[in-house]
SELUM-168991 format. One record per atom (N, C-alpha, C, O): atom name; residue number from 1; y, x, z. Coordinates in nm, 3 decimals, always signed. Last residue first. Layout:
! residues N
   atome   num         v         u         w
      CA   NUM         Y         X         Z
...
***
This chain:
! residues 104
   atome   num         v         u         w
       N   104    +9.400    +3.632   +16.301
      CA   104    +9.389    +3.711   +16.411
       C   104    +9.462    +3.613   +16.573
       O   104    +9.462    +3.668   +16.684
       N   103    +9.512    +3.410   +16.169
      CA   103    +9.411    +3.399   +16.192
       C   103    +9.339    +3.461   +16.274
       O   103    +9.241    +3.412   +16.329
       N   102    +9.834    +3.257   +16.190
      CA   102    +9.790    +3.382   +16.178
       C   102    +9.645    +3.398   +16.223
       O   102    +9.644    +3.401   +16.346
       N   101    +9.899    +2.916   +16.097
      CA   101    +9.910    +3.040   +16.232
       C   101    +9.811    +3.173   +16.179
       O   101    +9.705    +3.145   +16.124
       N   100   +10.048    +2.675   +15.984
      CA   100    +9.967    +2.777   +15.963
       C   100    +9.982    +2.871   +16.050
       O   100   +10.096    +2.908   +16.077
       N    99   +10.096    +2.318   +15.866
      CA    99   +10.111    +2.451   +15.922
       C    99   +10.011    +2.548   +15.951
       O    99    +9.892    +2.516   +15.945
       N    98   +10.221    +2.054   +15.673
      CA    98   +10.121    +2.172   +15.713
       C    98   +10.199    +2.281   +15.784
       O    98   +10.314    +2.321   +15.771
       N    97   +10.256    +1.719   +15.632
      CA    97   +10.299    +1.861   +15.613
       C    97   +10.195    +1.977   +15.667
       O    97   +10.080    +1.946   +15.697
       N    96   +10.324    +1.369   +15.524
      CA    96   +10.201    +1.518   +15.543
       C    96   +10.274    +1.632   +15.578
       O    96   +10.388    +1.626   +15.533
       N    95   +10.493    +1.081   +15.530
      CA    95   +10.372    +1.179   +15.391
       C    95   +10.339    +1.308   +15.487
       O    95   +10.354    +1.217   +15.569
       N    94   +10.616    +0.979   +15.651
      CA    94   +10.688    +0.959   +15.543
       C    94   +10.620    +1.046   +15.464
       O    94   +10.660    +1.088   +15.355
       N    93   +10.590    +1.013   +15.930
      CA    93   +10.582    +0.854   +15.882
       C    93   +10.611    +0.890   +15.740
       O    93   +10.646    +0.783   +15.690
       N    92   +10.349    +1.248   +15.879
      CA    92   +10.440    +1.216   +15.933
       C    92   +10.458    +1.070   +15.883
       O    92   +10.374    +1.011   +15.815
       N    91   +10.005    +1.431   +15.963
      CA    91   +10.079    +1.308   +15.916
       C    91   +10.145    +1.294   +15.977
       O    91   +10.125    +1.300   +16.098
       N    90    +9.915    +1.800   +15.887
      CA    90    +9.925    +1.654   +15.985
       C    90    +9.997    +1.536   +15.945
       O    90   +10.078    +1.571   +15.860
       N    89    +9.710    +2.042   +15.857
      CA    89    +9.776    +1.932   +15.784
       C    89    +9.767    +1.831   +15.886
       O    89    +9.671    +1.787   +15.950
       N    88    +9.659    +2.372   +15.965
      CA    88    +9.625    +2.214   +16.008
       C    88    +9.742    +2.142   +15.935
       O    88    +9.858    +2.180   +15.950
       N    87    +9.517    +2.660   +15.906
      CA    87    +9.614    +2.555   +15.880
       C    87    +9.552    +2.412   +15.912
       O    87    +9.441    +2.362   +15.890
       N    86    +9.484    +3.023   +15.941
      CA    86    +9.418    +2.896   +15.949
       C    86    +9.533    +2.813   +15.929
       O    86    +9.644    +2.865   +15.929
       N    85    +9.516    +3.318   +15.718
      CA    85    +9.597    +3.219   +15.835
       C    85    +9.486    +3.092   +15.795
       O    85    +9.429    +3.065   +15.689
       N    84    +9.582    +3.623   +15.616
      CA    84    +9.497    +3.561   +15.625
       C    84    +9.536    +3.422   +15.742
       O    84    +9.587    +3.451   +15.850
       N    83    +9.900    +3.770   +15.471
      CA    83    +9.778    +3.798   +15.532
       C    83    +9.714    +3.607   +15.541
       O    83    +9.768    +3.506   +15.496
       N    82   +10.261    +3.568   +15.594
      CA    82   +10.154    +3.681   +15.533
       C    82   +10.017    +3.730   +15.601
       O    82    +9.998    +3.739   +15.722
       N    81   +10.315    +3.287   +15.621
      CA    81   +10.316    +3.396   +15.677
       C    81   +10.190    +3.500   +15.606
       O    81   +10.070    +3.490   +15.582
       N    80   +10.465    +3.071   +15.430
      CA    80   +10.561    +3.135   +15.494
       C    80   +10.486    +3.278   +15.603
       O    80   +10.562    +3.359   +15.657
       N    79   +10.277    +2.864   +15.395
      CA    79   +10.325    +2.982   +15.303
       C    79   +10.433    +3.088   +15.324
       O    79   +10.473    +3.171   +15.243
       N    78   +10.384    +2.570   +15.585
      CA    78   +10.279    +2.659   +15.480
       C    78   +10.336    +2.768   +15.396
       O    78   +10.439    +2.752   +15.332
       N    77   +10.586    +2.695   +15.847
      CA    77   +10.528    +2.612   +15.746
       C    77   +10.472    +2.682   +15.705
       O    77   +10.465    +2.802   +15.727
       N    76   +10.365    +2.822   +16.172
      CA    76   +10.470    +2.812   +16.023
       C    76   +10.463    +2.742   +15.959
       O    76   +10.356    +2.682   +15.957
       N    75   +10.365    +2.900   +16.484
      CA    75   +10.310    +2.804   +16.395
       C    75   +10.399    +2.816   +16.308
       O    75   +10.516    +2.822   +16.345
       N    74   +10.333    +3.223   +16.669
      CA    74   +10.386    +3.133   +16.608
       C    74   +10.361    +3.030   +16.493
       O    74   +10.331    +3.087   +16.389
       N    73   +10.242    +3.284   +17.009
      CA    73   +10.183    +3.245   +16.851
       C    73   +10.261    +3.141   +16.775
       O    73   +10.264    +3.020   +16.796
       N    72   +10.232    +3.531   +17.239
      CA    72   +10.326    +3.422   +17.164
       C    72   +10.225    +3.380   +17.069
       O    72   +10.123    +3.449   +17.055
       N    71   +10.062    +3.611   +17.559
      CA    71   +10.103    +3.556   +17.404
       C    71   +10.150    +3.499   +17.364
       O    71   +10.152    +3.385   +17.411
       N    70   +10.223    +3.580   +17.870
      CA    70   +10.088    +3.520   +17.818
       C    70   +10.127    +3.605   +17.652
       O    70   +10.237    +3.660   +17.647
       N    69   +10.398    +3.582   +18.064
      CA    69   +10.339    +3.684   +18.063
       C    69   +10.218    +3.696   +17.964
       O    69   +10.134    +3.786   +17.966
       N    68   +10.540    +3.348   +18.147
      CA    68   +10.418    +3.326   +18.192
       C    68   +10.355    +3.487   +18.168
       O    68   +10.267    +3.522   +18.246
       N    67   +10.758    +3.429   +18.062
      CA    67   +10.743    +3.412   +18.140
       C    67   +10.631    +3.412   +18.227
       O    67   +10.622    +3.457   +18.341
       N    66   +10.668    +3.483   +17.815
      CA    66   +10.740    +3.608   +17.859
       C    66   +10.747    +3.564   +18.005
       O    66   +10.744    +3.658   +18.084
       N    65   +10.649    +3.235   +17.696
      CA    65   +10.555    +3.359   +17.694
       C    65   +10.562    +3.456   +17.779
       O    65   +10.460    +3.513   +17.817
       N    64   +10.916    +3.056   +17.767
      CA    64   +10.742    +3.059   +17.828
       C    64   +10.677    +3.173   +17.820
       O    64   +10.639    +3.225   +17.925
       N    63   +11.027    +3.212   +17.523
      CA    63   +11.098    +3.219   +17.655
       C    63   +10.965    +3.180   +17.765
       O    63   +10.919    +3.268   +17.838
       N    62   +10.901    +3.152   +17.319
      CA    62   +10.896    +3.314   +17.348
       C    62   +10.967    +3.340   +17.443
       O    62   +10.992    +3.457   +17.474
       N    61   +10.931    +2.892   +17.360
      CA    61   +10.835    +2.926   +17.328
       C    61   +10.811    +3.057   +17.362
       O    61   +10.712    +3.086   +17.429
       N    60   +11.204    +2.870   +17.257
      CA    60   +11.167    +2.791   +17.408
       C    60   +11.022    +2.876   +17.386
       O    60   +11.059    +2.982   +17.435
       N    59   +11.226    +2.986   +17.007
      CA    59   +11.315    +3.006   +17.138
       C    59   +11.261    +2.977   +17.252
       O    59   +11.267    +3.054   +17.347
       N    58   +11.032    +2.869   +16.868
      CA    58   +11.047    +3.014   +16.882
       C    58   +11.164    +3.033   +17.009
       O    58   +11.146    +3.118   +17.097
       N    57   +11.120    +2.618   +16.868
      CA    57   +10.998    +2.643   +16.923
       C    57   +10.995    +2.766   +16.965
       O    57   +10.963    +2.792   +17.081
       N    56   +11.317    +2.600   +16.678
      CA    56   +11.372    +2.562   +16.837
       C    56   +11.231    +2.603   +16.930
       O    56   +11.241    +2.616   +17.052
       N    55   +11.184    +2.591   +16.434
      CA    55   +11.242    +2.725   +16.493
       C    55   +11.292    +2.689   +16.627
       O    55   +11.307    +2.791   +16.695
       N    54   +10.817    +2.643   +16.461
      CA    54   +10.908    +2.690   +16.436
       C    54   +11.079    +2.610   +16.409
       O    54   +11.056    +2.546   +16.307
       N    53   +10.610    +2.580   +16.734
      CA    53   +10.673    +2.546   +16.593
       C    53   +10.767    +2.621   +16.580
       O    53   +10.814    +2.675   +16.681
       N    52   +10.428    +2.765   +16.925
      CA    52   +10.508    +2.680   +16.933
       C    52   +10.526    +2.681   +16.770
       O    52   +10.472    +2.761   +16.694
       N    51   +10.133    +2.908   +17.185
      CA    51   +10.207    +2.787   +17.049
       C    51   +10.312    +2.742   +17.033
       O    51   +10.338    +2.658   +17.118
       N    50   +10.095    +3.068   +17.425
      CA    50   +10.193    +2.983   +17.439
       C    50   +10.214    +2.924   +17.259
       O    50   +10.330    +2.903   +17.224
       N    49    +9.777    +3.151   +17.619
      CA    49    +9.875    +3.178   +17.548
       C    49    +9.961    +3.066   +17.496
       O    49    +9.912    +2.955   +17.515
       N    48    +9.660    +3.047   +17.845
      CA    48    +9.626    +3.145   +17.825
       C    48    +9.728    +3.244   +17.694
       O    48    +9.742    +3.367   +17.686
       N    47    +9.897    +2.888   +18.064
      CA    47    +9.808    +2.884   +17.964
       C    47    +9.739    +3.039   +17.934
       O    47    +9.771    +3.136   +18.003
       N    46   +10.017    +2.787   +18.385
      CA    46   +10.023    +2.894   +18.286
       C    46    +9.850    +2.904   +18.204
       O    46    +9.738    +2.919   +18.253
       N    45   +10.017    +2.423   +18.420
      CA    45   +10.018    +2.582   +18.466
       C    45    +9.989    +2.665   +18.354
       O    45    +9.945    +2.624   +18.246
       N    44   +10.318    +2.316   +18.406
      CA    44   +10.217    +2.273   +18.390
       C    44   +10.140    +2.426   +18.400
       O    44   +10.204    +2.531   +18.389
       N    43   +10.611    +2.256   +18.435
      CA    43   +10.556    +2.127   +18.448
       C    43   +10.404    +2.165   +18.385
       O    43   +10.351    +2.075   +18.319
       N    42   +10.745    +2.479   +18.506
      CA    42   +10.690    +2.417   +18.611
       C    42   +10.665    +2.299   +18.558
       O    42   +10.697    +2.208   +18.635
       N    41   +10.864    +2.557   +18.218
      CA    41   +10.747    +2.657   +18.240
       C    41   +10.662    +2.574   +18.429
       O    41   +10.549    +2.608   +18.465
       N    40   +11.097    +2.394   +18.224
      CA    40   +10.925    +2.380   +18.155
       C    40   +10.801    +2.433   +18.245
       O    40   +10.703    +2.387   +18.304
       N    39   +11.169    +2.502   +18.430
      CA    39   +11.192    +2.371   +18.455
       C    39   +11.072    +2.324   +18.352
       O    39   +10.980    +2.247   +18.378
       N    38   +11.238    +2.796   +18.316
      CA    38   +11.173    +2.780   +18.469
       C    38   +11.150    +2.626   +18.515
       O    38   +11.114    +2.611   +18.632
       N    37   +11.351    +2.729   +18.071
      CA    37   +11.234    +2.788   +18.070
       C    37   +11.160    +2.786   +18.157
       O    37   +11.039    +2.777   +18.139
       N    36   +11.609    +2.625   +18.174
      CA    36   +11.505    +2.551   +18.094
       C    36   +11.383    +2.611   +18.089
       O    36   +11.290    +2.532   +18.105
       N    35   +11.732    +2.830   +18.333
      CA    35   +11.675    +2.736   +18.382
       C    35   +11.566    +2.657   +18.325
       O    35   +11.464    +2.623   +18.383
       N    34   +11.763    +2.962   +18.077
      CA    34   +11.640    +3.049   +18.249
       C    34   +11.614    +2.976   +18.283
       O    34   +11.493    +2.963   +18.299
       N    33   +11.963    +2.839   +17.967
      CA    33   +11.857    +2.920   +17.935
       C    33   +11.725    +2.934   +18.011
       O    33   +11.607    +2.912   +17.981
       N    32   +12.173    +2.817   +18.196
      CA    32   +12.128    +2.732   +18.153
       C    32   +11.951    +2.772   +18.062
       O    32   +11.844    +2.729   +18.105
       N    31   +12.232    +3.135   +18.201
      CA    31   +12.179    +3.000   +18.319
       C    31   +12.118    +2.957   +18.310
       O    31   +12.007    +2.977   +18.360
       N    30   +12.325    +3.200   +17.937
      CA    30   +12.189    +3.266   +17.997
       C    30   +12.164    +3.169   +18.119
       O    30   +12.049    +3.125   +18.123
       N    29   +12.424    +2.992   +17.735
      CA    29   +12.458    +3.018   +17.886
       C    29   +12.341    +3.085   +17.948
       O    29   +12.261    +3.016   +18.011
       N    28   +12.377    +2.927   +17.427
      CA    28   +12.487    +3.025   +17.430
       C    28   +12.506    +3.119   +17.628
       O    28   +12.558    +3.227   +17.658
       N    27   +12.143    +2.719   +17.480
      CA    27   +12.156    +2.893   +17.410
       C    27   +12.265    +2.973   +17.398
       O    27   +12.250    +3.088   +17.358
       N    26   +12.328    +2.493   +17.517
      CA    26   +12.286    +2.543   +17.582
       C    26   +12.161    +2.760   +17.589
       O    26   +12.134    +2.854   +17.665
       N    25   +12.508    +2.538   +17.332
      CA    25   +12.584    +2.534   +17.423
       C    25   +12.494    +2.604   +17.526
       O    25   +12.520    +2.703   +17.594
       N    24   +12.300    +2.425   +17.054
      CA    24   +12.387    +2.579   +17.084
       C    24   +12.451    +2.664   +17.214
       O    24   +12.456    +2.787   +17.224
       N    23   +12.166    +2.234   +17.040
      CA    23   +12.132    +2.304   +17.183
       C    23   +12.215    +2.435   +17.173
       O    23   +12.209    +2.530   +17.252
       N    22   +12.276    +1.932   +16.988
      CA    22   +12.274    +2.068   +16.935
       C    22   +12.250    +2.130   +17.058
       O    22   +12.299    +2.093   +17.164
       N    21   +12.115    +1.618   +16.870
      CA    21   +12.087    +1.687   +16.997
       C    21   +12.145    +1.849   +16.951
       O    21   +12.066    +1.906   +16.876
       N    20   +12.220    +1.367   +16.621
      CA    20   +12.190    +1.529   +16.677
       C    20   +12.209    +1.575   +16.809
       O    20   +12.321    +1.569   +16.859
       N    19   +12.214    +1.084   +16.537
      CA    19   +12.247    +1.146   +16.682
       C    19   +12.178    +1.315   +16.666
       O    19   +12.073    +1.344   +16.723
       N    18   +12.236    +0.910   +16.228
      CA    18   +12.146    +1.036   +16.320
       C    18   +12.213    +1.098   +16.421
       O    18   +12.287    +1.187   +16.379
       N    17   +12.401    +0.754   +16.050
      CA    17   +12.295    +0.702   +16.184
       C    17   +12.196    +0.776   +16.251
       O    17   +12.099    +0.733   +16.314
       N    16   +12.473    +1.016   +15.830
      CA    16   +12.526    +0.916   +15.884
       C    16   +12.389    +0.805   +15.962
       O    16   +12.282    +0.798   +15.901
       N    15   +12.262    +1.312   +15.841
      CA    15   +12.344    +1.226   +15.781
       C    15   +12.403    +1.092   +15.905
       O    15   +12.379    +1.083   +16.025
       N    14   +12.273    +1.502   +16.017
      CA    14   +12.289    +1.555   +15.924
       C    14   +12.318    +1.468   +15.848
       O    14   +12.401    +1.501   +15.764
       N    13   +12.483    +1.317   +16.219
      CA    13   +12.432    +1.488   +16.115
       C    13   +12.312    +1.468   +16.151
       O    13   +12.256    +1.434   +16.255
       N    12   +12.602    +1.148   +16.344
      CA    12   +12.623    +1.120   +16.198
       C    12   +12.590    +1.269   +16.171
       O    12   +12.667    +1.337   +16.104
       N    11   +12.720    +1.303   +16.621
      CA    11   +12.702    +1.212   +16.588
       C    11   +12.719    +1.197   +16.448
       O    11   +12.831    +1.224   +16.404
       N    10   +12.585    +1.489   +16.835
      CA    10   +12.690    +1.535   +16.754
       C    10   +12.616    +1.412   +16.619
       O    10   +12.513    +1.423   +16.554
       N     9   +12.601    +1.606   +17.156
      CA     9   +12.556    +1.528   +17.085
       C     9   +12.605    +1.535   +16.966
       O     9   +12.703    +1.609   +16.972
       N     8   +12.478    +1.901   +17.311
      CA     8   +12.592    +1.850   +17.246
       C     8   +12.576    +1.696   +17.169
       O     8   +12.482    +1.718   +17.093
       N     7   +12.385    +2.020   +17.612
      CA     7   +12.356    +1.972   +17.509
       C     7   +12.441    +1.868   +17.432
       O     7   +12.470    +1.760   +17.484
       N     6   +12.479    +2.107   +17.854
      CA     6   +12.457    +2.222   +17.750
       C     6   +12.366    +2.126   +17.659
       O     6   +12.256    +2.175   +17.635
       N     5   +12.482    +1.843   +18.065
      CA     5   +12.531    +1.914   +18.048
       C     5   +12.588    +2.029   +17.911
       O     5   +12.706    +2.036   +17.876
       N     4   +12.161    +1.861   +18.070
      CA     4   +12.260    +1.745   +17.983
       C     4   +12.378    +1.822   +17.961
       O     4   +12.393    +1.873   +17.849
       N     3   +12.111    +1.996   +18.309
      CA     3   +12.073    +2.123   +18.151
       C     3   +12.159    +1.995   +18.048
       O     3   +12.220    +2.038   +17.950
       N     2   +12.220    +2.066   +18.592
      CA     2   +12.199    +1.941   +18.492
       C     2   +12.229    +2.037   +18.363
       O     2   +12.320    +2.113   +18.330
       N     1   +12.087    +2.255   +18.848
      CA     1   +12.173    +2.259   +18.731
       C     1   +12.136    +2.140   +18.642
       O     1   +12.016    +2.121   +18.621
***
């Protein structure tokens, strides 16, 4: 299956000289879906648990998990998860951001 296909381009969004990749098409085709997960999930062997960002992360991410059978863990922006959390600050070209995962 060509997964290109279920991906939209969508030219000038959010602003004008930005190519958007929309993966709606391809989240709308359980196929397509399965496939991506079984086309990741073979480029590397099953982890002990699965990290991802939030929010295209949470999709692809809790699609690995489930595959692999492993843990989810979801990464947040700062302040966004309740209770006790570790955080890593990282550099973008344009200043910093943070994230935070649940400390359990």
């Amino acid at each position: 299956m060509d997964l290109r296909h279920f991906i939209r381009d969508v030219p000038d969004f959010p602003r004008k000289g930005i190519l958007f990749k929309d993966i709606t098409p391809l989240l709308a085709s359980p196929a397509a879906l399965a496939e991506t997960v079984r086309a990741l999930a073979a480029r590397m062997d099953r982890p002990d648990a699965v990290v991802a960002i939030e929010s295209r992360g949470f999709v692809f991410g809790t699609g690995l998990a489930m595959h692999w059978g492993v843990p989810f863990v979801p990464a947040r922006k700062f302040g966004k998860l309740p209770g006790a959390t570790v955080r890593e600050v990282y550099s973008l070209e344009y200043g910093e951001d943070t994230l935070e995962l649940h400390r359990d």
